[in-house]
N, C-alpha and C positions, 0 to 999 in steps of 0.2 A: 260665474255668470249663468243666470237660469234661461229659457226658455222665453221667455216674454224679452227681460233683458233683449235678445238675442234680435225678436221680431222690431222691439224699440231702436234698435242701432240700424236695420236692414230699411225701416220707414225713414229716420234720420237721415239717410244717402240718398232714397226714391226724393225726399223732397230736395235736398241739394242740387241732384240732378236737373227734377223740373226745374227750377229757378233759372239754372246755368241756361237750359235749353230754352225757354222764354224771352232769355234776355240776348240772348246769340239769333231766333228767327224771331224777333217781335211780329213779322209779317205773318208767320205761320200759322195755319187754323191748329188748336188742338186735336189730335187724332180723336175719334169714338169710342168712346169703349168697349173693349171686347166684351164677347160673352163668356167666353171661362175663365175662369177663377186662376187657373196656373197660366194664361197670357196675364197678367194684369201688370206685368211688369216687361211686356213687351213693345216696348216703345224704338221708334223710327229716328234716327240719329246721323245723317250722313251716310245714309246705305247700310251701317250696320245694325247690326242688333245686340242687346245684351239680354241675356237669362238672366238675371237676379241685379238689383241693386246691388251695389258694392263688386259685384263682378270684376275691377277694375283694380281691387284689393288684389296684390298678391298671396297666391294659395297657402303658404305658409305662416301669413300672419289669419287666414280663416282656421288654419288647424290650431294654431295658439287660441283662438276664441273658442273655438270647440274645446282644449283641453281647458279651460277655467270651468266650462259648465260639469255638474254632476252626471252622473250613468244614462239617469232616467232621462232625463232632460238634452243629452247628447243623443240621443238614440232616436229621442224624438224631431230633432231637428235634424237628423238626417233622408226624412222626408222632405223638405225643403228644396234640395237643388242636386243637382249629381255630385258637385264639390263637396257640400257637408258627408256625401254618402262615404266618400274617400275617405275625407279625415275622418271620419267615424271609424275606416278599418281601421287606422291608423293612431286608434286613441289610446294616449298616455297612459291614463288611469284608469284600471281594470280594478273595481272595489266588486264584490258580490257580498253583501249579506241578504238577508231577509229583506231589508229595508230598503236596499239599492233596487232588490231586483221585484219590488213590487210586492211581493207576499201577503196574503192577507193573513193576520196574527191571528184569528178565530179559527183558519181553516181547520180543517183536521188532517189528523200530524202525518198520513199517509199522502195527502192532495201537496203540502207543503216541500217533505221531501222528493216528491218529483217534480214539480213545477221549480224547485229550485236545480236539481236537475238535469230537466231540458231547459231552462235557460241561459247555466253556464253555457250548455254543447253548445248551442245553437250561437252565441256572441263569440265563443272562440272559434267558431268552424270560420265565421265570418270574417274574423278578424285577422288581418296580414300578419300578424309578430311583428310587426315596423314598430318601432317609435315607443314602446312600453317602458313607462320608467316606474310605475305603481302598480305593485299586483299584491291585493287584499283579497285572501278566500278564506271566508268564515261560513263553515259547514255545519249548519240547525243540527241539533239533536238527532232528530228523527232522521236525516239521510243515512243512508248504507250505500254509502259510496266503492266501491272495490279499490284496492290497491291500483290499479293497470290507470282506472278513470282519473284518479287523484295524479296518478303519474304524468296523465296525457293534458290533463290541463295546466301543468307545473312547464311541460315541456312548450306549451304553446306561450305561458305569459313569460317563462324569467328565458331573456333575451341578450345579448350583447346589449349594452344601455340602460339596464334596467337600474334602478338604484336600492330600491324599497321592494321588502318582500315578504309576506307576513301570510302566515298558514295558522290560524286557529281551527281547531276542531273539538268542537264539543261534544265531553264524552263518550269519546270514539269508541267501541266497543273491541275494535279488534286495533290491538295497537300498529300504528301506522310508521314507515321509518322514512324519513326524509332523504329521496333523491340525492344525494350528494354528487353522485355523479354528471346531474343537471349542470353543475354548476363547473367542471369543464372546459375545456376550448374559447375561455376568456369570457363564458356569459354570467362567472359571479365576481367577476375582480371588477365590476361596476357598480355594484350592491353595498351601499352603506348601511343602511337598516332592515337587521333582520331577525323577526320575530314569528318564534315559534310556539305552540303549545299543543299539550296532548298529541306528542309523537316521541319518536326516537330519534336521535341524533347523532349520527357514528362519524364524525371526520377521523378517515386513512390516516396510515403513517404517510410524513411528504404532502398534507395537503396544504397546496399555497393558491387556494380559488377564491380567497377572500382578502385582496391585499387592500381594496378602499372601504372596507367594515371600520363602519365608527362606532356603531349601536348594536348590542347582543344582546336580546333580549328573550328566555328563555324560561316556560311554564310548564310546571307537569313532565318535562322531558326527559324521557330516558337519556342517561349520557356520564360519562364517564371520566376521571380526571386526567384521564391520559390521552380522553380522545378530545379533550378540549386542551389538553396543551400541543396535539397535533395540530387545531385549529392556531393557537397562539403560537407556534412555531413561524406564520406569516404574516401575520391580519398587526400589520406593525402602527397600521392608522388607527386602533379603537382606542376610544374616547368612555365609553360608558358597559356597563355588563352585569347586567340583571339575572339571577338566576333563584329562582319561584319554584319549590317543592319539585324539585328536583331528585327523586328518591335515592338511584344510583350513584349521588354522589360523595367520595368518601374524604377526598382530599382535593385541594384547591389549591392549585400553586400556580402565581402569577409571574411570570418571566424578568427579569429588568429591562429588557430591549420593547418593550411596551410602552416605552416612552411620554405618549399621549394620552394611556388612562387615566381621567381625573374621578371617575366616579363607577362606584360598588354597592350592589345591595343584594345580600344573600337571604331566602326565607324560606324561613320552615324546609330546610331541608335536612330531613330527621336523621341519615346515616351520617354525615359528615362530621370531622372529627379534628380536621387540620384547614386551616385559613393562611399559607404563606404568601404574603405577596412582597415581591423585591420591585414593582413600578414605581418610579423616583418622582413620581409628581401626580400619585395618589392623593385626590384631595377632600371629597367624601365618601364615608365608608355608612353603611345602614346593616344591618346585622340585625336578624329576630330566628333564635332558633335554641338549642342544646348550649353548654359551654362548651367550645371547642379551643384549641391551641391555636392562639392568633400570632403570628409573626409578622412585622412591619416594614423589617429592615433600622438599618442604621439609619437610612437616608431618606428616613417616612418623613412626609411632609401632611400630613392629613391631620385638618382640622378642624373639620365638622363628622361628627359621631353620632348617629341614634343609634343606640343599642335596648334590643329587647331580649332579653332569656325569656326562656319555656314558661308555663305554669307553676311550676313549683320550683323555679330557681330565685335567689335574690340578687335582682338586675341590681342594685345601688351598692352592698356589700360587694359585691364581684369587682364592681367599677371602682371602687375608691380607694381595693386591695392592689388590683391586677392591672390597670388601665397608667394609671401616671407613668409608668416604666414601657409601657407596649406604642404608648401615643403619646409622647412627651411634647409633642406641639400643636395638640391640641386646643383650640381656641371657641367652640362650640359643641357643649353636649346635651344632648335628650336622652334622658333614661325611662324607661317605662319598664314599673314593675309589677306582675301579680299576686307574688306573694313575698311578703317581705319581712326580715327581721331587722331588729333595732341598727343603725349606721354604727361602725366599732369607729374606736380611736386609731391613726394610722399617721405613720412619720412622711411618707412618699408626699408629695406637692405636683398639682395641677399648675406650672407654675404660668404658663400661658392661656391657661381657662380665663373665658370672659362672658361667656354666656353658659348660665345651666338650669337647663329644664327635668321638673321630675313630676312624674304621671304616676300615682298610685292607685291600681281600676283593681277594686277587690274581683276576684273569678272563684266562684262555687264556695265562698268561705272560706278564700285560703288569706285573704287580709286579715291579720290578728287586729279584733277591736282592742287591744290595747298598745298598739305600737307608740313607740315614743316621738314623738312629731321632731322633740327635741335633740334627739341626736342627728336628728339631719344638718345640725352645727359643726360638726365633725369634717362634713363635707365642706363648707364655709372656711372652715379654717385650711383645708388644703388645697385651697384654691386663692392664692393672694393678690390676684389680677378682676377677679370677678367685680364683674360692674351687672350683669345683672341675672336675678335669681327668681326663677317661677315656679311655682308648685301648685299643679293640682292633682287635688284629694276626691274619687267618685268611689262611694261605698255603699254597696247592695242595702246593707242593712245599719241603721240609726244605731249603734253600740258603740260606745264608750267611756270613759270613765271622766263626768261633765266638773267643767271647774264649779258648779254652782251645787253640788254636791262636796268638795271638799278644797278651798281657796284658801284656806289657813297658811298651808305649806306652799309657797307659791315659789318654784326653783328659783335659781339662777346662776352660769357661768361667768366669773371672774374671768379676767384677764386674755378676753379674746375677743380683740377691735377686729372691725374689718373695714379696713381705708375706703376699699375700692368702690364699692357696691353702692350704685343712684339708685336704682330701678329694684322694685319687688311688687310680684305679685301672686297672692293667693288665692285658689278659686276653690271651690269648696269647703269654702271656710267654716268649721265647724266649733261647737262647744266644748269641745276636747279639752282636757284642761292643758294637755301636754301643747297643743296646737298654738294655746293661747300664752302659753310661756314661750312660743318659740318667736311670737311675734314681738313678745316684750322683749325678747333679747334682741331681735331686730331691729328695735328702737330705739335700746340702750347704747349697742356696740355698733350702728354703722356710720360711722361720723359723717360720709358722703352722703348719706341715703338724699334722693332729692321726692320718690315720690314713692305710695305704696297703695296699691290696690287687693282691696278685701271684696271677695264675690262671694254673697254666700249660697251661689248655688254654681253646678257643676254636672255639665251632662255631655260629657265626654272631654276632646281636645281643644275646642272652640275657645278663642279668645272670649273675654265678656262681652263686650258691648256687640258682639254677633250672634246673641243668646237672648236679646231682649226684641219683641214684636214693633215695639215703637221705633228701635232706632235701626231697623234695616225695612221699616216698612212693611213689615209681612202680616198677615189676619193672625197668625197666632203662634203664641213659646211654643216649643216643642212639652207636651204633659210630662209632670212630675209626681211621685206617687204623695202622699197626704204627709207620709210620715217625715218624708226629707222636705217637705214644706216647713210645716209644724219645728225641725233642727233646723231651720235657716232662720225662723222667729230670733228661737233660743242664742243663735250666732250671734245675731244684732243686739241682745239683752249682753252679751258680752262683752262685745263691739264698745257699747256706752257704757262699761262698770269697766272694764279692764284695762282697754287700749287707749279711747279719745283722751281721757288725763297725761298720756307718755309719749304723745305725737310731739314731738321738737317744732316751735315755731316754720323750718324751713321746709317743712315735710309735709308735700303735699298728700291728703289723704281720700282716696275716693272707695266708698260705699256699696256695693252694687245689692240692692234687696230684691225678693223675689217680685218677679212682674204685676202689680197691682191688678191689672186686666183680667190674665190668665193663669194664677197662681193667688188667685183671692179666699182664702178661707178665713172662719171665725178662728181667733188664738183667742183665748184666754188667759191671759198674764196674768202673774200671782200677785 
């Protein structure tokens, strides 16, 4: 609720009022109006008088309308009445970024850091510590805040009741180490969500100051596998745990008295070497970093998987070797790879995979322009449950070996149906010869298949139909360079020689060409 809101509800009561009082003294002249502006709600009632409209409101539900509105907009309405001045000590939601507290973006970077500043001190000097259940302090670049300042305003927002507590600081120059000791005499066992970055984060042996944490959310942070398992030695409520280039961390081991983690996502955190988690109702896991030693337990229940390796590992070989035995109930995977060799042949079975997504985004030329599209059947075949199968193909550079160049020899795998699979779709669908074998085998062996979508363009992870101007409304495609225009022609020149003849009557098939608007050049076709 903004500011206006705020005056709209406080006029909505003044006329109630009058009404009420017109029809209770019909006899009565209307008073005169005053001449200041702050009487103008000073109206004669029975001997009494009331300050403000709504006055009649209990003050509890005025500081509940105060806490819906934003910072700025609270702060300002606490020139209003002595009542909003209170609940204003008394406000929930203590946000400070640049944004909240007003900042002008142009200033220069010396006016910014101090006007940011003085106006934390000045809102927290004023401010009771009553009633804080939201404390956001996102510290500009440019501040040089000292250790004692950063202390003193941590010690003023995170309070007994507090829930949410989030410390960004942007590229702090002098690494900064999170209070832990704030958190104490019962003022963190009320804190569910708590996110940190670009700091250090030491929980003691014996700390039990986080027992209603559901949310760990964790960037940039020094910290340690040992002093995050003193943290998990209590925090028996978390639900989710983020942990984002995290340098010092070497090994991750999740307790089984963790009962309520359903969800993990480890990134880019380069030292790390070991992934054990024993949580019995582990249910998404996200992973982008080194190959490390994953352990899941006997009693893994996790069934949605993105997984991404480094630059030079191959995400899809890794997963097809290593994964069926690690994630055995598995039921949705994303793989994203950047550099990748041909899929091997493998006995292991996905046997409850049902959905699998693969992203191949060439990085610095390490995509061989000749990989075989076609071994990604490999993957099909050990996965006997899959109903549906997406792949997209974004490659820096137009190479590869076009089936319009050598079509004579055109593969094909015997003896490998696949029941399951309705749903396929390809984006980036190119001239590839291998590419266009792997469709006709798609067409050949899916007896289910119900529908297949071919896009021949591809500019990142975007479904299709969110990649075209006309159908989300927007002025314009995101630019494509000439050359991958010019191979999405070539696609469609495939599209009508290779595939339209081996579409099965029940198989619905949709096209997607590049944007006629914003992707219009001359082709010349041979």
């Amino acid at each position: 609720m903004g500011f206006m809101a705020l005056n709209r509800l406080m006029f909505k009561q003044k006329e109630q009022r009058r009404r009420r009082r017109i029809h209770n003294q019909k006899s009565t002249k209307v008073p005169k109006k005053k001449d200041s502006l702050c009487q103008e709600y000073d109206h004669s009632e029975g001997g009494k008088r009331s300050r403000y409209p709504g006055s009649n409101l209990p003050e509890d539900i005025w500081c509940h309308i105060h806490s819906l509105m934003p910072l700025r907009d609270a702060a300002h309405s606490a020139c209003v009445s002595r009542a909003f001045l209170r609940s204003w000590r008394c406000h929930p939601n203590l946000k400070f970024t640049k944004e909240t507290l007003c900042l002008k973006q142009n200033a220069c970077v010396g006016g910014v850091a101090r006007c940011f500043t003085m106006r934390v001190d000045q809102i927290l000097k004023n401010h009771s510590g009553i009633g804080v259940k939201a404390l956001h302090l996102e510290v500009p670049d440019s501040c040089k805040a000292d250790t004692c300042r950063l202390n003193h305003w941590l010690q003023i927002g995170i309070t007994p009741g507090i829930e949410e507590v989030t410390v960004f600081l942007r590229n702090y120059r002098t690494k900064y180490s999170f209070p832990c000791s704030l958190l104490f005499g019962g003022c963190g066992n009320s804190i569910r969500h708590l996110r940190l970055s670009n700091c250090a984060f030491r929980p003691p042996v014996g700390f039990d100051c986080l027992r209603s944490l559901t949310k760990l959310q964790l960037y940039t942070v020094c910290t340690t596998g040992d002093e995050l398992g003193n943290l998990f030695s209590n925090s028996f409520a978390l639900e989710q745990l983020e942990l984002m280039y995290c340098g010092e961390l070497i090994s991750l081991k999740i307790p089984f008295w963790l009962e309520r983690l359903s969800f993990l996502r480890v990134f880019e955190c380069d030292m790390l070497q070991v992934i054990e988690s024993k949580a019995p109702n582990l249910h998404t896991l996200e992973f982008f970093g080194d190959p490390v030693h994953l352990t899941l337990g006997e009693s893994s229940q996790v069934k949605t998987l993105d997984f991404k390796l480094s630059y030079n590992c191959s995400s899809i070989s890794y997963a097809i070797t290593k994964l069926p035995s690690i994630v055995p109930t598995l039921e949705t995977l994303t793989l994203t790879s950047f550099s990748e060799v041909n899929a091997p042949m493998v006995t292991d079975k996905f046997l409850n995979l049902k959905c699998l997504k693969i992203y191949l985004c060439a990085v610095n030329k390490a995509f061989s322009p000749v990989y075989d599209y076609l071994s990604l059947v490999s993957f099909l075949d050990a996965s006997p449950a899959l109903e549906t199968f997406i792949l997209s193909v974004n490659q820096n550079e137009v190479k590869h070996d076009s089936v319009f160049g050598n079509a004579s020899h055109m593969r094909q795998i015997l003896g490998h149906k696949h029941d399951s699979i309705r749903k396929v779709e390809i984006n980036g669908f190119c001239s590839a010869k291998s590419m266009v074998e792997l469709i006709c085998h798609i067409l050949e062996n899916m007896t289910s298949l119900e529908s297949l979508t071919v896009d021949t363009i591809c500019d990142g992870f975007t479904s299709a139909d969110a990649r075209r101007c006309y159908v989300q409304n927007k002025s314009k495609c995101l630019p494509i360079p000439r050359d991958k225009i010019l191979e999405a022609h070539k696609a469609l020149r495939a599209v009508d020689r290779y595939i339209m003849g081996r579409v099965p009557p029940a198989v619905k098939l949709n096209v997607w060409e590049p944007c006629s608007q914003c992707h219009a050049i001359d082709v010349e076709l041979p």
